[in-house]
N, C-alpha and C positions, 0 to 999 in steps of 0.2 A: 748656303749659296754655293753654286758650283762655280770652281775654277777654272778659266780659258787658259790654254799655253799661250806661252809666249808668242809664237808664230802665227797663232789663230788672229792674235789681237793687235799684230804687227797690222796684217793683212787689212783687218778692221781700218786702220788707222789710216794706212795708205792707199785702198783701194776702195775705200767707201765713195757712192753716192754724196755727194754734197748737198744736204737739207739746211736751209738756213729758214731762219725763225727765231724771234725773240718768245715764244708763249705758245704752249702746248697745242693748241687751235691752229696756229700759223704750222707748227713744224708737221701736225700729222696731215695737215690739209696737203704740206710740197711732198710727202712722203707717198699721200695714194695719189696724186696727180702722177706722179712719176711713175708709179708703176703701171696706173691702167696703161696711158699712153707706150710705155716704152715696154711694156710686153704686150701689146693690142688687146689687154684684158674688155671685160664689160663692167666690174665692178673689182673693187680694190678694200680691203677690211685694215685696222690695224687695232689687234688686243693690247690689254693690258692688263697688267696681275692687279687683283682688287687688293683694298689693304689688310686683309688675313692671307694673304698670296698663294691660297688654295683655289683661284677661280680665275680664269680669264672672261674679259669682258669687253665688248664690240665699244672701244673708244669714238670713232669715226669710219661711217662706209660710204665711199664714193662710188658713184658709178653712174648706170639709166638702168631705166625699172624692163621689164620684172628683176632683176637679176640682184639689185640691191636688197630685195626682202625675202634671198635665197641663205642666205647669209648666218648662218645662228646668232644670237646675239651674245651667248654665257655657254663656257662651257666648263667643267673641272680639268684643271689641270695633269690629271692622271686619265684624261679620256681617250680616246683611242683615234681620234680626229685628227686632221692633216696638221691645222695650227696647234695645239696641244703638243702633236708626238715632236714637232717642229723645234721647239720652247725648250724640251723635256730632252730630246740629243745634241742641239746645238749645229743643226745643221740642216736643209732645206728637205724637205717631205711633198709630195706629191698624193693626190687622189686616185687610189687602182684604176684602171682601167674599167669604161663602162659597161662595158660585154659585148659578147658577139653580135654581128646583124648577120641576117642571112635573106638573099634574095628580095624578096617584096617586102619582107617583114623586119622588124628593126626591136628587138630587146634592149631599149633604153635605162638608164637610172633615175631616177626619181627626176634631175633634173637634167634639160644637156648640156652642162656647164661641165668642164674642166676645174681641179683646183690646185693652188704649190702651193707651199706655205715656208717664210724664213725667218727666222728667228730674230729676237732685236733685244739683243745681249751684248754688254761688253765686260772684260773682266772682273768688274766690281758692280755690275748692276745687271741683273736679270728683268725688263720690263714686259716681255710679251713677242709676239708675231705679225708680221703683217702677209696677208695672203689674197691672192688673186684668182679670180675665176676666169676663164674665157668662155668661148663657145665651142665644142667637141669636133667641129667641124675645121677649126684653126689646127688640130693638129695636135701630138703628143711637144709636152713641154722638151726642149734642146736642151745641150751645153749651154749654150748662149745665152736659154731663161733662165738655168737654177742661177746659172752666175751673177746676172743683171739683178734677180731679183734677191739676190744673197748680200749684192751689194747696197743696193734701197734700204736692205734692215739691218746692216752695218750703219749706214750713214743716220737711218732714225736715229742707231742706239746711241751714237755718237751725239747728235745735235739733242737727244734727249738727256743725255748723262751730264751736258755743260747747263741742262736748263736745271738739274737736279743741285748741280755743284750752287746757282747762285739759290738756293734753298725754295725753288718752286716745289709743287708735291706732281711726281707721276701717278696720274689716279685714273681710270677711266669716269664717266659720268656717270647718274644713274640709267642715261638711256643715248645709245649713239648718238653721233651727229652725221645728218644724212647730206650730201653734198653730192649734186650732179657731177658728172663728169663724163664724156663723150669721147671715144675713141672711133677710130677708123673702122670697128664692129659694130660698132650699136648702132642699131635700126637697120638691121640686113635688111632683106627682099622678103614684108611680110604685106604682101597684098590684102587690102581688104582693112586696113588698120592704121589710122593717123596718116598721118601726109610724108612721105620717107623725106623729103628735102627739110623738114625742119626737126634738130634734133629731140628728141625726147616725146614725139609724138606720137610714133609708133607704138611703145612701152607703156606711157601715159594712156593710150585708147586701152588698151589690152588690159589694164590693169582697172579700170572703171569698170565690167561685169564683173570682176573679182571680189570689187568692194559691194558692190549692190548685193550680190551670192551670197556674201557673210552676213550682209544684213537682213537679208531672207529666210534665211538660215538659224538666225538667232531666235527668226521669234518661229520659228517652224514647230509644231506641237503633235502633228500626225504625219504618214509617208508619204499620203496626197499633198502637204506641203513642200516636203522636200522636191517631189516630182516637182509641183509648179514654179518653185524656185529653178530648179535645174533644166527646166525647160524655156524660162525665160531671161534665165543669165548663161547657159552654157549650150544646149541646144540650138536656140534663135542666133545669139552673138557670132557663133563659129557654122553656121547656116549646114545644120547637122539635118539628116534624114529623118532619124529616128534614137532617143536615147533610152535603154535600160538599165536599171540599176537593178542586184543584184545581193543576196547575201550568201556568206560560206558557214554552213553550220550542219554537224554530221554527217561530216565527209564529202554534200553536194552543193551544188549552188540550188538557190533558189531568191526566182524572181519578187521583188519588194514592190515595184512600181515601173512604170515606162510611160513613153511616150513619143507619139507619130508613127512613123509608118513601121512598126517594131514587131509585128507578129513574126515574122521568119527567127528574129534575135532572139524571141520568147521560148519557143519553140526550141532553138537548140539551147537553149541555155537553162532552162526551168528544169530542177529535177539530176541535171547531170553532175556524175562523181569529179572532185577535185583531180583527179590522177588522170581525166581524159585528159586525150588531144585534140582540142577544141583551144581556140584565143584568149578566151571567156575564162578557160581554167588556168591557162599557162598564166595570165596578165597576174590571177592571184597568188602567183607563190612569189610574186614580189617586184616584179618588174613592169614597167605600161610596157603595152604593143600597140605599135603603129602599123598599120598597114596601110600603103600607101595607094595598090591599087590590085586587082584579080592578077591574073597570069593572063601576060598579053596572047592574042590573036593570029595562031598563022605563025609564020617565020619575022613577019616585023617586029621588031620591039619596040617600038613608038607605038601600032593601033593596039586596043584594047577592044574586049569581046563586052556582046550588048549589055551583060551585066557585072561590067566592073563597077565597082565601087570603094572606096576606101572606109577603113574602118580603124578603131582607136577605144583600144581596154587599158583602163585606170587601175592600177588597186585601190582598194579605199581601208585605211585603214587608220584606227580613232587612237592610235599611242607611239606608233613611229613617230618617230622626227620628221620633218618633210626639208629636209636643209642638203645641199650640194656638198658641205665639208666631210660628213659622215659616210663612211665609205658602208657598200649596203653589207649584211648580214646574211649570210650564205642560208637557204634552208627554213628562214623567216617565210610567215604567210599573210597577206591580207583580210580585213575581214570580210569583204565583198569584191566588186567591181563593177566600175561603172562602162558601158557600151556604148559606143557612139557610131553610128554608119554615116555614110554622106553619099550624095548624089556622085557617080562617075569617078576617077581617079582622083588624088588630091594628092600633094604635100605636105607636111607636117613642119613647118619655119619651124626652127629651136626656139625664137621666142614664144608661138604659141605654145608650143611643145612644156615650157615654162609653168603657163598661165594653167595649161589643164593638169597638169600634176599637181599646183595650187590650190586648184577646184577641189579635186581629188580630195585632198586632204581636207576640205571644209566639209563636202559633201559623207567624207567617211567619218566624220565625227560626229555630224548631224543626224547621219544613221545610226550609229550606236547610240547616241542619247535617247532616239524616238523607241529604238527596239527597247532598252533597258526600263524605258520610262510603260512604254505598253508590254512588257515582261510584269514589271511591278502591281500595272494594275490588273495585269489578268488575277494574278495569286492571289491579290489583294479582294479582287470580286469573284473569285473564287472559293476563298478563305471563308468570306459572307454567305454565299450562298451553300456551301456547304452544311453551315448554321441556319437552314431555312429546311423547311418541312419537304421532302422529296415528290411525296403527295399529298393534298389535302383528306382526312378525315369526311363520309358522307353517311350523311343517311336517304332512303331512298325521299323522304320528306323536303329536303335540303339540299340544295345543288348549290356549290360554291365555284369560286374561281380566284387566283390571284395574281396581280404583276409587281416586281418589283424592280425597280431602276436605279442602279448606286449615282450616285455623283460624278460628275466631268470633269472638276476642277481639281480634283485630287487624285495621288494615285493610293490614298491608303483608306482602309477599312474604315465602315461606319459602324453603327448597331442599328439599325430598323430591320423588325420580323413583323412575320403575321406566323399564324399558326390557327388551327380548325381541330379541335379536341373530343371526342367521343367519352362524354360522361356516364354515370349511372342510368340505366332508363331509357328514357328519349332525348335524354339532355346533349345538344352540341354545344357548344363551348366556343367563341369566336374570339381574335384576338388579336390586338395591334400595339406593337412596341417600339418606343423609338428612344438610344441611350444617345446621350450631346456626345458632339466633338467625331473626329474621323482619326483614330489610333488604334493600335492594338488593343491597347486598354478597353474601349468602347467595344469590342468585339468579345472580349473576355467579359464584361461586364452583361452583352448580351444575352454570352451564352448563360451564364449563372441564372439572369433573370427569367429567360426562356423556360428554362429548365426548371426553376422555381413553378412558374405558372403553371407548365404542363402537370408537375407531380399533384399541387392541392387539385387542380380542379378535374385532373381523371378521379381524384378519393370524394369529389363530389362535392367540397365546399362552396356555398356561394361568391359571385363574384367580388364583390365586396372582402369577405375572406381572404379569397386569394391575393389579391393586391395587398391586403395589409400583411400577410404573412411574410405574403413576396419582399413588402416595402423593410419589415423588421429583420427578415435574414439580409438584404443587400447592405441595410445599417450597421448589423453583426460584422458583414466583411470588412466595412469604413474604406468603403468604396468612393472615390472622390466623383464620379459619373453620374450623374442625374437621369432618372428614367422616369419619362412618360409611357402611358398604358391605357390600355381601353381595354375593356374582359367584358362580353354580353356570354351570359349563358340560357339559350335556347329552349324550353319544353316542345318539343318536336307533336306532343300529342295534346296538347291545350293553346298551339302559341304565344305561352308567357316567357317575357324576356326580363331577365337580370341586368341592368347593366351598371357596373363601376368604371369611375375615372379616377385616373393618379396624374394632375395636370393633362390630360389628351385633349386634343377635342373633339367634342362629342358622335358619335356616330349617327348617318342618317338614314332614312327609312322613307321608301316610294310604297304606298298602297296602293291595289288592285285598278284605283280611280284614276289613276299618276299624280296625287298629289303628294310634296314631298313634306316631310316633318323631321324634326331632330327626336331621337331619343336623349332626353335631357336628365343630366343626372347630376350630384354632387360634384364641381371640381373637383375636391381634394385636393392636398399637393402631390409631387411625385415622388418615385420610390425611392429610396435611400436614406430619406430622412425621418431624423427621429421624431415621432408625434406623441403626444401624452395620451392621443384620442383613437379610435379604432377610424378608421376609412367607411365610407357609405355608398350607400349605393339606390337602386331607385327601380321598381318594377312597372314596367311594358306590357301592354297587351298586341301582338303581331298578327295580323290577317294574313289567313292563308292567299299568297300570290302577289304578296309583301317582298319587294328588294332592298337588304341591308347593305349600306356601306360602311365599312371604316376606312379610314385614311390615316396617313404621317401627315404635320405638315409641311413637308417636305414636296408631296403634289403641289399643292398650292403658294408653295414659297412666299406667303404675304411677309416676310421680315418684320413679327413681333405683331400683327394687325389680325382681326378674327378672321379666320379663313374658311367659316362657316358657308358666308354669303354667295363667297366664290365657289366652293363643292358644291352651293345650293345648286347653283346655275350650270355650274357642268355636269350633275347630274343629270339633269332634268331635260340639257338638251342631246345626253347621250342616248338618254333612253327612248325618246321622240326621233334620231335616228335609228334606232338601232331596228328597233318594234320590237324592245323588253329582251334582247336574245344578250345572254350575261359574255358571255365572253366577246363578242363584239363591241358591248359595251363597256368593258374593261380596259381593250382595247383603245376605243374611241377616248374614253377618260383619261389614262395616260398619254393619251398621244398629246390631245388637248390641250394638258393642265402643262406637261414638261415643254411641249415644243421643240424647235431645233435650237436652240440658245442652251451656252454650258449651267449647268445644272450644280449649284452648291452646296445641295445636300440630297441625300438618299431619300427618295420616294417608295411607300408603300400602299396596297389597295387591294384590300380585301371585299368583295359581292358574295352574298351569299341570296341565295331564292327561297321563301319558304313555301312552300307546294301543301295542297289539301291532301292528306290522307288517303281519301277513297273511298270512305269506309269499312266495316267490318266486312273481311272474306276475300276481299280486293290484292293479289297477290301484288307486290313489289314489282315496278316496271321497270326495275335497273339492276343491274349487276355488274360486277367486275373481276379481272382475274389478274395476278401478277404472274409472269414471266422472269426467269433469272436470267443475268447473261450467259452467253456462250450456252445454252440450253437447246440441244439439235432439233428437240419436238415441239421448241415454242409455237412456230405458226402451226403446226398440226390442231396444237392444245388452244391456241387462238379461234380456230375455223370452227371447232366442235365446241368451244367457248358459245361463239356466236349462233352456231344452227341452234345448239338446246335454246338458249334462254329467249329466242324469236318463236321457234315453234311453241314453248310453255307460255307465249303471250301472243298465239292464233296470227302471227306474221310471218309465215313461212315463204310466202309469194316474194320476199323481199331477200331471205336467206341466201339465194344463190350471188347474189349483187354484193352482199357484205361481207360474203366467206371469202369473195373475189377481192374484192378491196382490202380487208384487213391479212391477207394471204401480203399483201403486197406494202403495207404501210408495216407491219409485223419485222418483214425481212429487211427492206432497209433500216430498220431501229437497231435490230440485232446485229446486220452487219457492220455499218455505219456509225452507230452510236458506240457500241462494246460497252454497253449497259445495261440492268434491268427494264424491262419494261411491263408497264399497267396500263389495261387496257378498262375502258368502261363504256358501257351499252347503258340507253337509257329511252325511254320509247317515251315518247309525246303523243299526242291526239293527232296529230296529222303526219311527224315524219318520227323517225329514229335517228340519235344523237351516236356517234362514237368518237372515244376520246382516245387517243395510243402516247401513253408517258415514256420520253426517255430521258439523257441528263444531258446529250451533245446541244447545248445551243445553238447551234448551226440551224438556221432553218432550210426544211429541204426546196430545189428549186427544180421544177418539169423542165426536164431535156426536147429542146421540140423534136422532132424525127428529121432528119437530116437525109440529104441525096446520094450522099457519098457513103462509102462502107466504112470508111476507116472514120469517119465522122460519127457516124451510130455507135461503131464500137468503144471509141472514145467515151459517150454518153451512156455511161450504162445507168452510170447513179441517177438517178431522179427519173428514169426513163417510167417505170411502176408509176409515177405519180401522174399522168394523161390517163392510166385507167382510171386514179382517182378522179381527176377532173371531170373526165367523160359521162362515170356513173351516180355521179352524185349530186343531189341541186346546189349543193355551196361547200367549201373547206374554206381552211385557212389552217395557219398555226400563230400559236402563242408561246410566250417564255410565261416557265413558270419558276420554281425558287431555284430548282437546281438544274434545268433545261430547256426542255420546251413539249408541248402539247398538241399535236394535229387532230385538230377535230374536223368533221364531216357530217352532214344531214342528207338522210337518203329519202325522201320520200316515200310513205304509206300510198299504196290505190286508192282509190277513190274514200280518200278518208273523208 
């Protein structure tokens, strides 16, 4: 305990404030009454050391809102804060100064409250500080305030040391106690908000979009959420133009989300370095700007020119303190900023002024959650797909396709793969896996099993084999994961089909007719477990022009119910759209079965086609060719890809259309994606198929041709793809495990 002199405590004794009060309630309630009033504060605090007397804590805050919940409520005693250092020298502390303004523009502090802070100690007992805020436009604190308010926290410590002597305990609460109080400040001139003639009404409106925001907020789970939040508690309330929000990362800002009339704000804000001089960048290195309106008109300084407007940059940032006591941090940055325009000139009232640094701080916490949270899940579905076949395995007998879609409600890793195997012979190999639970584990556990499958069945074992090999090395690991499996292995040159189950269910099969059938086989259980029995399996005869499916059930989410019934029926009505074409029907199937509703587990879907042969002498109507990244002669080796294998199959009339389009789907993969890419041709009885693999998921979107120059130039990406559309009877793109897929049909002549 620190010792006062004698003259300190003389002073105390005779020149205190007079607080009377029987009970800790009554004495701190006359203690902030006196001070708001008698230094025309807006709110009024009084700490108190907790009982380990390492922590001050918001006993009682008086005041009108916002300015009450500006306030910190706990802070350590060794912090560097106005009431802290206050406590800590025994003598009255002040809040630095908020920073310069200049001209139109106003570099404010977090909040624009004023703060002093005085100590409430007397010789023998150290209890805390009481300290007060005003409003920045009152003026720097006088003689006359540190004095006034030196003597308030003499007279607490007094009228609390006589409550200590008859054996009450000085304690703060577990949580302040909050008590109006109205001074000759509270409810300046803020148009537009509660009624000014009745107190508290002003502060009361203002702080109602506050609370709604946080509540919007909370359950916000994407950036389009935070936008509609902020557009309809921060935007609308404060009848703003246009708002953008903004993120800082790698030096630039970049735009997250907006809304209204916001293109101009997009525009200079998207894209540009922290270190410009721009509003957008200064507001982020720590401070909000206001601006209240353009540079007037002419020599009058009252007209303003046709496009003033005011404007107002936020930092937003998700671990500062957002509290007036805390004096700011030199050289600190925010993690975004939030923009706000408005119609013609405007003012900033210090109570709004309040409420949007408030915002601020909700809204910059809501963004770092949503970023962090969809950071997680990219890695996360990325991580997965990684673990997925980059390209599927073909033969020219067998045309496959696959999509897969992780879950929505999670942001961590599943285990469902497919995978298309290239056995001995003619044998292709098909395959669908699905390990329980969304963990790393379940992704480790994938990989092993993937890896399993692939090795027996390229050495040729049947499928039956493979699964029980598979099932007795996963056992070996004592692996806690449970794996379902489906494994069909294909004879490409008789269409007999293999197929084992480990718990899956069963794969299905469309003939030539369109009627659908299950290929039915042995349940068995799944892999991991140990069995005294080998696993079974069960042989297929497939007509050529035959569509297999497999699935997870994870498509059809029946929760524990056969999810047979249900893939019967979306097959059947995919394929009745589609007119048998696999990857629109893949398409249509996932789209179907998942829907726009979150999705609790990972979906997989594997189509494969089995096509007749030809017969003997009948050259192979498909080909393909890989491409590496950064490879400067890829489109060349593309174009002459494409002339050979059309001329070798009497299509040459068609060559000059496809050298053109894959000249151009080639180049954006390479630029764009900064991937390998695989290309495949494949010629049908009436048109030709091309398929161009990269790994950027992005799918691409045609730039329309624009009127302006600086508009086209903007547009370069996608611009290539209007020749696609132009010359071909249909495209589209699809994702595949680790990207995505643009395929296109050119039309043969008169086939």
């Amino acid at each position: 305990m620190e010792s006062i002199d004698a003259a300190g405590e003389d002073r105390r004794r005779h020149g205190a404030t007079r607080i009377r009060g029987t009970d800790l309630v009554t004495i701190l309630h006359c203690g902030i009454c006196e001070a708001v009033h008698r230094l025309g504060a807006v709110a009024a605090v009084v700490y108190l050391l907790d009982e380990d007397r390492n922590e001050l804590r918001a006993a009682m805050i008086g005041g009108s809102l916002p300015s009450v919940f500006t306030l910190p409520g706990r802070m350590d005693v060794a912090a560097p804060w106005a009431s802290a250092r206050a406590l800590a020298s025994g003598r009255v502390e002040v809040l630095a100064d908020p920073g310069p303004r200049e001209a139109d523009q106003q570099y404010m502090s977090r909040f624009p409250y004023t703060a002093l802070a005085a100590p409430v100690i007397t010789e023998k007992h150290r209890f805390g500080a009481v300290t007060v805020v005003r409003l920045e436009t009152h003026g720097a604190y006088g003689t006359a305030d540190r004095a006034g308010l030196q003597e308030i926290g003499d007279g607490l410590a007094v009228a609390l040391a006589e409550l200590a002597g008859s054996g009450a305990v000085i304690a703060p609460g577990p949580t302040p106690l909050l008590v109006p109080v109205f001074s000759p400040e509270t409810d300046t001139d803020t148009p537009g908000w509660g009624i000014p003639d009745v107190p508290g009404s002003v502060g009361t409106s203002l702080m109602y979009p506050l609370r709604r925001l946080a509540e919007m907020l909370n359950q916000a789970a994407t950036m389009d959420d935070i936008v509609r939040a902020a557009r309809s508690y921060v935007m609308s309330p404060f009848r703003a133009r246009s708002l953008v929000l903004a993120s800082a990362s790698e030096g630039r800002l970049w735009v997250l989300g907006q809304c209204g009339a916001s293109s101009d704000v997009v525009r200079n804000v998207h894209g540009t370095r922290l270190d410009a001089r721009i509003p957008a960048a200064e507001a982020v290195r720590g401070r909000p700007l206001f601006i209240s309106e353009h540079r007037p008109s002419g020599d009058d300084p009252d007209s303003f020119d046709d496009e003033s407007q005011a404007e107002a940059y936020l930092p937003l940032s998700a671990t500062r303190s957002y509290f007036i006591d805390l004096p700011a941090v030199g050289g600190s940055h925010a993690t975004g900023v939030c923009c706000l325009s408005f119609e013609g000139p405007r003012r900033f009232p210090t109570e709004e002024r309040a409420v949007l640094s408030m915002m601020a701080g909700l809204l910059g916490a809501a963004v770092k959650r949503v970023e962090l949270s969809a950071e997680q899940h990219a890695v996360a579905e990325c991580l997965q797909r990684r673990l997925l076949p980059s390209a599927l395995c073909e033969l020219p007998q067998l045309a496959t396709t696959a999509r897969f879609r992780p879950a929505t409600g999670t942001s961590k890793v599943g285990g469902d793969w497919y995978d298309v195997i290239k056995g001995p012979g003619e044998r292709v190999v098909l395959v669908v896996g699905d390990v329980e639970g969304h963990a790393m584990e379940s992704t480790a556990v994938m990989s092993q099993a993937r890896t399993a499958v692939t090795s027996y069945a390229a050495e040729g074992h049947s499928p039956s084999a493979v699964i029980d090999r598979t099932g007795r090395l996963l056992a070996a690991f004592d692996t806690e994961q449970l794996v379902t499996c489906c494994v069909i292995a294909l004879d490409t040159a008789d269409g007999m089909a293999e197929v084992a189950l480990a718990g899956h269910p069963a794969p299905l099969v469309q003939g030539p007719d369109g009627t659908i059938s299950t290929l039915d086989a042995p349940a068995n259980l799944p892999l991991g477990v140990t069995l005294s029995h080998g696993y079974q399996g069960r042989e297929h005869v497939v007509e050529p022009g035959s569509v297999l499916m497999l699935y997870s059930d994870g498509l059809i989410g029946c929760d524990g119910t056969d999810p047979e019934p249900s893939a019967r029926a979306l097959f059947g009505s995919s394929s009745r759209e589609t007119g048998g074409d696999l990857e629109q029907m893949a398409d249509l199937l996932i789209a179907d079965a998942l829907g726009p509703h979150q999705r609790r587990d990972d979906a997989v879907l594997l189509l494969a086609r089995y096509e007749d042969a030809g017969g003997e002498g009948v050259p192979p109507r498909s080909g393909s060719l890989h491409i590496q990244q950064r490879d400067l002669h890829g489109v060349k080796a593309a174009r002459s890809f494409v002339d050979d294998r059309l001329s070798s199959w009497g299509l040459a009339e068609i060559s000059d259309t496809l050298r053109l389009i894959v000249s151009e789907i080639v180049t954006n993969a390479l630029i764009h994606a900064g991937s390998d890419v695989d290309l495949r041709l494949r010629a049908f009885a009436d048109h030709v198929r091309l398929e161009v693999r990269d790994s950027d998921s992005n799918p691409p979107v045609p730039s329309p041709l624009a009127l302006a120059e600086e508009e086209n130039a903007q547009a370069e990406h996608g611009r290539g793809l209007l020749i696609v559309e132009a010359l071909s009877s249909q495209w589209n793109t699809s994702p595949n495990g680790r990207g995505k897929t643009v395929w296109l049909d050119v039309a043969i002549p008169d086939a």
